[in-house]
C-alpha positions in Angstrom: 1.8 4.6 -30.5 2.6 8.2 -30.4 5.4 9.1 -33.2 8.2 11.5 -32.6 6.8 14.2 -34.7 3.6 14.3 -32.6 5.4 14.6 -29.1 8.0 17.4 -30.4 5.1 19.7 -31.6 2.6 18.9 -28.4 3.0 22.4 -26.2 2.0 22.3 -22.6 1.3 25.5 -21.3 1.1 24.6 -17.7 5.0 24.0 -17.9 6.2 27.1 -18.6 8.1 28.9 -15.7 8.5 32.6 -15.4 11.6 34.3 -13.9 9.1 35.0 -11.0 8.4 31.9 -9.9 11.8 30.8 -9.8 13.2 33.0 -7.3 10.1 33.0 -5.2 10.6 28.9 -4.7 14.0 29.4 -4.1 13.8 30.8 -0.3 16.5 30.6 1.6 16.4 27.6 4.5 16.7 29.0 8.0 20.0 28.9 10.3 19.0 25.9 13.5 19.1 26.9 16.5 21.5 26.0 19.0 18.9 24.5 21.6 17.5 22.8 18.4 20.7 21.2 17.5 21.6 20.2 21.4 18.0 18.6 21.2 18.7 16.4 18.3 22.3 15.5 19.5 20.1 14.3 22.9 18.0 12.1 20.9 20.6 10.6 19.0 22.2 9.4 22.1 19.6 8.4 24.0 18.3 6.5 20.8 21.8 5.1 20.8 22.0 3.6 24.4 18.2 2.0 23.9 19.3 0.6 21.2 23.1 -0.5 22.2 20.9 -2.0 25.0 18.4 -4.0 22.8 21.2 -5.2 21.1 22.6 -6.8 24.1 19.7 -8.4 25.3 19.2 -9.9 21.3 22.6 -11.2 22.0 21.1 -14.2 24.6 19.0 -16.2 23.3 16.3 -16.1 26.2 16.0 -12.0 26.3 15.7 -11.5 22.6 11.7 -10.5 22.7 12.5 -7.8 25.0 16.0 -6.5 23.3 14.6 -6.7 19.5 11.3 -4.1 20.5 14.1 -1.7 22.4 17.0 -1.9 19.4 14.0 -0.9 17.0 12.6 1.6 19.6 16.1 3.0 19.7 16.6 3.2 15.9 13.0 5.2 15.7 14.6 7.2 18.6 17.6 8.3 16.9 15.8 9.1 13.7 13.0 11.1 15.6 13.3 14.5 14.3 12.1 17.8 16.0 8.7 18.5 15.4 
């Protein structure tokens, strides 16, 4: 078992940061773009209506093998992200 005293005088050099490196990983994230954003907003609600349809069809008892493989289908829709 490694006492206190040992891990208060271990120095790892590989840590160390410079004032260089922090403002160099700190880049600014770009603005989206409007068509981006209308894209996404599409996805979202087409993803919805799949899946607002899948649901329905889980509701009877005799279509829930084709409504649970659409409501999932419309989840993965609405989280689909631009690529």
């Amino acid at each position: 078992m490694i006492t206190q005293e040992r891990i208060a005088t271990q120095q790892r050099p590989d840590l160390e940061v410079r004032p260089s490196q922090v403002s160099a990983s700190r880049s600014e994230a770009p603005e989206p773009e409007l068509g981006s954003i209308l894209w996404r907003l599409f996805l979202a609600g087409v993803g919805f209506a799949i899946a607002s349809a899948g649901f329905m069809l889980m509701l009877s008892v005799l279509l829930v093998f084709i409504g649970l493989p659409m409501f999932i289908f419309g989840l993965a829709v609405m989280q689909a992200q631009e690529s």
